[in-house]
C-alpha positions in Angstrom: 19.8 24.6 -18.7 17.9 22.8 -15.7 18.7 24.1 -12.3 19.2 21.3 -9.6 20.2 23.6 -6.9 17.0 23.8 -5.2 16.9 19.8 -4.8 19.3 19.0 -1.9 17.2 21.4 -0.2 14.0 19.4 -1.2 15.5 16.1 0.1 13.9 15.8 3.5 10.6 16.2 1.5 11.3 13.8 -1.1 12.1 11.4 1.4 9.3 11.3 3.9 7.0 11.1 0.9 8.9 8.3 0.0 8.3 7.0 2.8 4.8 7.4 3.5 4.2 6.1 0.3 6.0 2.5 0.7 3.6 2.4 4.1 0.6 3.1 2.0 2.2 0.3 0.1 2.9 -2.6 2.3 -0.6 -1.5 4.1 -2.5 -2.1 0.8 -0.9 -5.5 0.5 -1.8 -6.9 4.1 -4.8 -5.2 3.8 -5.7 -6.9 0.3 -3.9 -10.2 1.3 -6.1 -10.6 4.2 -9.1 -9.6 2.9 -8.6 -12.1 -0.2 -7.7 -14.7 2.4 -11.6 -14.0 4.6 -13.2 -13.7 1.5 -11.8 -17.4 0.0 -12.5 -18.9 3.2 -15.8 -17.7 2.9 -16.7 -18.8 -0.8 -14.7 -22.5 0.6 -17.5 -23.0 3.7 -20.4 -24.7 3.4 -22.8 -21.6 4.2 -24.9 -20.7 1.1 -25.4 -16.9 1.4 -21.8 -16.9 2.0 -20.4 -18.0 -1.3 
C-alpha cells in the first residue's frame, strides 16, 4: 500500500515550487514574446545587416 501521510506535511513545498515555477513560466513568455517582437521589427526595417 502507498503511504500519503507524509504529503500534508510536504504541502508548503509543493506549493512554492509551484509557484516559482508558473513565474519561470509567464517570464519565459514575455521574455520570448518580446524578444520575437525586436527581432520581427528588425528583419521588417530597411537596414541590411539587420535582416
Amino acid at each position: 500500500m502507498h503511504q500519503f501521510s507524509g504529503i500534508p506535511g510536504a504541502l508548503p513545498t509543493l506549493w512554492t515550487g509551484a509557484i516559482i515555477t508558473l513565474q519561470i513560466t509567464v517570464l519565459a513568455i514575455v521574455v520570448g514574446i518580446l524578444l520575437g517582437t525586436v527581432i520581427a521589427l528588425l528583419r521588417l526595417s530597411g537596414v541590411k545587416p539587420l535582416q
